[in-house]
N, C-alpha and C positions, 0 to 999 in steps of 0.2 A: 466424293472427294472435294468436289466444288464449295459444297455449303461447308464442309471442315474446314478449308482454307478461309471461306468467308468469314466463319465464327473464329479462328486466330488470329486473322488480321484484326477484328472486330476488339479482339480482348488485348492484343497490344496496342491500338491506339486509344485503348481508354479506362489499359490496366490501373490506372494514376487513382480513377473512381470507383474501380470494380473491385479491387483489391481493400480498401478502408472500407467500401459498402458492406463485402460476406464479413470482415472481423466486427461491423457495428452488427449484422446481424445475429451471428453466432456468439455474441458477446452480450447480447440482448437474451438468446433464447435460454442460453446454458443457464443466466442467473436470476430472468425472471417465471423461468417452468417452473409449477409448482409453487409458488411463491406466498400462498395463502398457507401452504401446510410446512410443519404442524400449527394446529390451532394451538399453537402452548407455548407458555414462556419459553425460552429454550435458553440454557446455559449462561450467559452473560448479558442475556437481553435482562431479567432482573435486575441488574445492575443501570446499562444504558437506559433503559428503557423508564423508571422511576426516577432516574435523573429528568430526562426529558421531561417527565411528568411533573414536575418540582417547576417548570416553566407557566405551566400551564396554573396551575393551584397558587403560586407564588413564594414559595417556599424554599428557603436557601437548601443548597445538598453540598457536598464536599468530597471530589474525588482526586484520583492522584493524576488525572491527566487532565488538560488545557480543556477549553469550554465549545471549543469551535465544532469537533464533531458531532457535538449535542445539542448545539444552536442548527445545525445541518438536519438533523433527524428532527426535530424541534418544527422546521421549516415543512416537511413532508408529511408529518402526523396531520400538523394543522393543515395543509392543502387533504387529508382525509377524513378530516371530517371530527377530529380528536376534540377540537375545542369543544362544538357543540356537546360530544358526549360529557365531558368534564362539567359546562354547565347544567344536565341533565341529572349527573350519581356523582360528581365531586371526583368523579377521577378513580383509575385505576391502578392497584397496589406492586403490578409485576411481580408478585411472588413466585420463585422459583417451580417449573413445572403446573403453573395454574393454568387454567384455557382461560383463552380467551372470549369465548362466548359471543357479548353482541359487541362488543368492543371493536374499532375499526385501527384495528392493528396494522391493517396493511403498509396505511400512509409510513409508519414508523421504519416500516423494513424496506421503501420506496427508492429511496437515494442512495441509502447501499445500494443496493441491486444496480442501479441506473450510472452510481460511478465504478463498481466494481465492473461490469458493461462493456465499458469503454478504456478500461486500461488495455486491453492489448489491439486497439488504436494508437495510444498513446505509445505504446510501447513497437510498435513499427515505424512509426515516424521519428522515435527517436531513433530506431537502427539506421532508418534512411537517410538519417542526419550525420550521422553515422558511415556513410556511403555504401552502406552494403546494396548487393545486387537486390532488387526489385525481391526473386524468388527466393533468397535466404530471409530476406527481413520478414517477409511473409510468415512463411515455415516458421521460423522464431517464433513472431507473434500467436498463434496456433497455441503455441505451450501453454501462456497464461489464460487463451481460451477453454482448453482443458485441463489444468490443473485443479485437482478438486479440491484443495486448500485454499487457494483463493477464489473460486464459486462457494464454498460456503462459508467464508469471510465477510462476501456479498449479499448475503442472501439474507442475514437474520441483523438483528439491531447490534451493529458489532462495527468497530471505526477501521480497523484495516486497510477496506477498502480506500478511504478519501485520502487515509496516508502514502497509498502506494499510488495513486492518481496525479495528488499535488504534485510527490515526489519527481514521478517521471517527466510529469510536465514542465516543472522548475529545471531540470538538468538538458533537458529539448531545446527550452529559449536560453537558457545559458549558452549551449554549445552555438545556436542559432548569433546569439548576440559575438559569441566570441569569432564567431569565422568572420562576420562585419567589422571586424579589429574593435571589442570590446562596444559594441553600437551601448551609449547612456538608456536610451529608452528599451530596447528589449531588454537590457539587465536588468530594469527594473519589474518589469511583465515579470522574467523570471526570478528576482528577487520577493513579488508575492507571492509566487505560487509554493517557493520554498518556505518561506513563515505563513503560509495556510499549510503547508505540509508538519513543520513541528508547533503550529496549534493544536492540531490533533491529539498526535501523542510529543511529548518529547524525542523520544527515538527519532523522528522523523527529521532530528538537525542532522542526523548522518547525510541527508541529500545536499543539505547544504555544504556538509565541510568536503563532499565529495566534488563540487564544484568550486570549492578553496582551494584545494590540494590541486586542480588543474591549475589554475590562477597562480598558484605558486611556485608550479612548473615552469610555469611561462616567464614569470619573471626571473629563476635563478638562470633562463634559458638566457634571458637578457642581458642578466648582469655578468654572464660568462660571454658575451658576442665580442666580438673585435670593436666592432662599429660604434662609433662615437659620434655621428653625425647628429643633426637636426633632431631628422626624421625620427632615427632610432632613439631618439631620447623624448620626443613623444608618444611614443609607444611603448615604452617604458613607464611614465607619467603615469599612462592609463590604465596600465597594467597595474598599478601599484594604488591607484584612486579607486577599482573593482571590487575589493575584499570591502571598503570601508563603505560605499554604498550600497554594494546586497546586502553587507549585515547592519546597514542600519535600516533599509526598508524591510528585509526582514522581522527584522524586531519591532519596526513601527506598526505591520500589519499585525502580530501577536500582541501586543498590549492593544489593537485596536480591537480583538476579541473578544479579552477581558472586558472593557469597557460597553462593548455591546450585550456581555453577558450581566455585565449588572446592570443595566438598563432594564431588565426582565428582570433581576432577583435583584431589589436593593440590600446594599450591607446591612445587618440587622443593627440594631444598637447596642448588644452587647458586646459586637464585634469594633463599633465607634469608638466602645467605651475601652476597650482594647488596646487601642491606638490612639489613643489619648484625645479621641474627640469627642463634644457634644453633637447630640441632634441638631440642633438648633445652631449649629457653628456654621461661621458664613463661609470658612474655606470648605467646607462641603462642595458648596458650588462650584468650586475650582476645581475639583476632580483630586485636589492633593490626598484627601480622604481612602480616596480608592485605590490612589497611585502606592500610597504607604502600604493599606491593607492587600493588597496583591503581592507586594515584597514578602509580608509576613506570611501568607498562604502559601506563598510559592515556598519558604522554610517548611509549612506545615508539609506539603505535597513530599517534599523530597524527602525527609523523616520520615513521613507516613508511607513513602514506596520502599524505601530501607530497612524499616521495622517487620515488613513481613516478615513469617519466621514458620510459620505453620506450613506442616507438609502436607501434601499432595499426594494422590496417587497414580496422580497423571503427570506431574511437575518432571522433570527431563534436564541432564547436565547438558552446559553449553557445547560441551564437546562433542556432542552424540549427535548436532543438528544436523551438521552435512550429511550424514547417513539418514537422516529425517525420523531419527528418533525421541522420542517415544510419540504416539497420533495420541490426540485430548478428545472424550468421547465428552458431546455436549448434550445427547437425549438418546433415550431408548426407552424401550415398548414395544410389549408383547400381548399378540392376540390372542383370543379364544383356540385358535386351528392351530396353535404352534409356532404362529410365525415372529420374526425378531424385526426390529425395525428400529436403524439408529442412524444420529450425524454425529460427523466427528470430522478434528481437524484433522486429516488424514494425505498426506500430498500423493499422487498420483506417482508411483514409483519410477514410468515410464521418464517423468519430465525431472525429478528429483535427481536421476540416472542422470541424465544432462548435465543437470548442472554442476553434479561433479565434475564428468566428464569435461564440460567450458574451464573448472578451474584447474585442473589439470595439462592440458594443452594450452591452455593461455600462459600457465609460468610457462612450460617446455619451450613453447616456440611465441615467447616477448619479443625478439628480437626480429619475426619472422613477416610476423603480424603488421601490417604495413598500415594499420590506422596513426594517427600523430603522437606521438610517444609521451606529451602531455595527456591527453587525455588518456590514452589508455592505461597509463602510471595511476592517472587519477581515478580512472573507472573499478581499478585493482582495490587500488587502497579503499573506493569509498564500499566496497565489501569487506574491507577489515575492520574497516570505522563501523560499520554497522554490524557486525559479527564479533569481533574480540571486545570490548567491553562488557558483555557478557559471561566472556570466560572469566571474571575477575568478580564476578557478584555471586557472594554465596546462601542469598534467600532464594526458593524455592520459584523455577522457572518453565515456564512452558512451552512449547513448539514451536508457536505463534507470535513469537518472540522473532524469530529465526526469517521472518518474512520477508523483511525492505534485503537481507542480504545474499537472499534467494533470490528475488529478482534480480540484484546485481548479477549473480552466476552465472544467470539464462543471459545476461547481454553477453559477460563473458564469453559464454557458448558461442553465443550467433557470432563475437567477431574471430573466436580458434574456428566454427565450420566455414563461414563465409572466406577465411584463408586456405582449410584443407580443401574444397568443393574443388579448389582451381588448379590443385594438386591433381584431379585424379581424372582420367577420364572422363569423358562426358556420360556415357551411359552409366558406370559405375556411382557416380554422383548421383543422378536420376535416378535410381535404384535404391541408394543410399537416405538419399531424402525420402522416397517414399515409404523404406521399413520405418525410418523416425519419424514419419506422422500414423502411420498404423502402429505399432506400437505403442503411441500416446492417448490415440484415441481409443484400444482396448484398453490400455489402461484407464483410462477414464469413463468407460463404460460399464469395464469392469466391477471397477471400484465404486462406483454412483451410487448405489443404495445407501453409502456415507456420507453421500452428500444429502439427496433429496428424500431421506428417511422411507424410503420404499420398505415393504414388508417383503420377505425374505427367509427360506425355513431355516432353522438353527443350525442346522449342517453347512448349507451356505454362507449362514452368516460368519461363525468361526472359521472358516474352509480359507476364506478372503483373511480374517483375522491372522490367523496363523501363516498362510502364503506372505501378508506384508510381515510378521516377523523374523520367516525365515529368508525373506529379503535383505534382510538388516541384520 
């Protein structure tokens, strides 16, 4: 009984390190097990993955999302060793489903893995911020340990992860910056990591306007106060000076992407000639060149993501996400003996379950929920900013789409459980929390061969299939 005492004393005076240490560990293991397999293109990595390649070889490419994920991936290939190969066979084609052979692929799927890792770090420090109890924020963070939608988000050449890393991280120094009564320098910490968050993809200004719509809370809180004094009209000021500086250093760090991406891919000349410039024009030098041609791209991107039109047989209505339908199968393969063996963006039903559940209890009891009524208004909404704009787009869309506002959910969650826990008995509670990590972790056990493409016999594999349909 003595040494048990010893070791909980032991784990409360220095749960502060123990507690980020198992989430860096289990956040480490979940996305880099297995991380060489499959040797094969897989799904979307054709696409990222021949971008990046276009760095190396020097060759302009043109996609519908910002450049910064693939200057990230870019960064990891070359720490494996990519360059060299590229000088050796001129580089590799990423063709869908190709092996990879001697190809040193790993570096490519490196930094996912390493920040997909580290989000539910990120994402307990935001609960903490948050003020939830030590042992809810925990528990919380768990989910996106095992969610197997974002472990294999992580794990192959796919930008998800860096999107839901910045994202979290930008809304942490914001709430951080705003409890210091709007502190200039953490808004700005947090004003990077939100324009690294929609350099990624665009979708990812939802984190930002989700930390606007706090900011704007705060000020109608203002301009509805009694108080007229000094003070209160300096805080007001600053409150109102907030929105115009994140979104400018936001946007400053996103065109400072662009710029770094053409520093590896010069504009071609036809694209000069385009934009009404010579080669040989000395406002080249100036950067006005680039400035223009990124205006006109940034048209082509938005056209070219709107013009989709071709269906899908994976592609899923907006409506259908919170139920987490329909899962995107990215590879499959079958062996000689029978066996099946696939990934797919598949969420782990257990945590999926959650987050409906957070958004459910969080309308119910708004009022009960004793976090600051700015933010949580703002935390609500910035799941609608990231979720209904979708309901209103009618080219063909998929699951994975459904991500940054699925993360919203699980905060959600944590802050309706971290209010019900105090409702209920203590033992009931402890009871409670432990069926909701054993049923996340069989789910995600469960379901794993979706993740890390384990072989699996055909009866199995459908058995899973059809269990998560009749889930939904």
């Amino acid at each position: 009984m003595s040494k048990i005492k010893e070791f909980i004393d032991f784990f409360q005076k220095n749960k502060k390190i123990i507690l980020p240490f198992i989430l860096i560990i289990l956040g480490l293991c979940t996305r880099f097990a297995f991380l060489n397999y499959p040797k094969q293109v897989v799904f979307d990595e054709s696409h990222f993955g021949s971008f990046v390649n276009s760095y190396f070889i020097g060759e302009s490419y043109f996609d519908i999302h910002p450049p910064l994920g693939k200057l990230i991936i870019y960064a990891g290939a070359r720490l494996g060793g990519y360059k060299e190969y590229v000088g050796e066979t001129k580089g590799f084609d990423f063709e869908f489903n190709s092996f990879y052979n001697e190809v040193p692929y790993l570096g490519f799927r490196f930094f996912p893995a390493l920040f997909g890792a580290l989000i539910p770090l990120v994402f307990y420090y935001l609960l903490k911020q948050l003020k939830l109890k030590d042992s809810i924020a925990f528990l919380s963070a768990l989910f996106p340990v095992f969610e197997n939608s974002l472990i294999v988000q992580s794990r192959l050449i796919l930008l998800d992860g860096f999107l839901i890393f910045f994202g979290l991280l930008g809304i942490l120094f914001f709430l951080k910056a705003r409890e210091k009564k709007y502190n200039s320098k953490i808004l700005i910490i947090s004003s990077v990591f939100l324009g690294l968050c929609f350099s990624i993809k665009w979708t990812g200004a939802g984190f930002l306007a989700c930390a606007l719509l706090i900011v704007g809370f705060d000020f109608l809180f203002f301009v509805y106060k009694k108080r007229f004094d000094l003070k209160s009209y300096k805080k007001r000021l600053k409150v109102i000076k907030t929105p115009f500086l994140m979104i400018f250093f936001s946007l400053a760090i996103y065109l400072l992407t662009w710029m770094i991406h053409f520093s590896f891919l010069p504009i071609s000349d036809y694209d000069l000639k385009q934009n009404g410039f010579d080669k040989d024009n000395s406002f080249i030098v100036n950067g006005y060149a680039k400035l223009k041609y990124i205006v006109s791209h940034h048209k082509l991107m938005y056209t070219s993501n709107a013009a989709i039109r071709a269906d899908h047989p994976y592609a899923s209505k907006a409506k259908k996400w919170p139920l987490m339908q329909k899962s995107v199968l990215y590879w499959t393969k079958n062996n000689p003996s029978g066996g099946v063996a696939g990934i797919s963006f598949m969420p782990n039903p257990a945590v999926g379950f959650l987050g409906l559940i957070g958004l459910a209890g969080f309308v119910l009891f708004f009022r009960n929920i004793t976090t600051d009524f700015s933010i949580k208004s703002g935390l609500f909404l910035g799941y609608l900013v990231n979720y209904v704009p979708f309901l209103l787009i009618e080219r063909p869309l998929f699951l994975y789409s459904y991500i940054s506002a699925y993360i919203f959910s699980l905060i959600l969650f944590a802050l309706f459980f971290n209010f019900l826990i105090f409702k209920l008995p203590k033992k009931i509670g402890y009871l409670l929390c432990f069926i909701l990590l054993a049923l996340v972790i069989v789910g995600f056990w469960y379901f794993s061969p979706f993740v890390y493409g384990n072989f699996i016999t055909q009866d199995q594999f459908y058995e899973r299939s059809n269990l998560l349909d009749f889930l939904k």
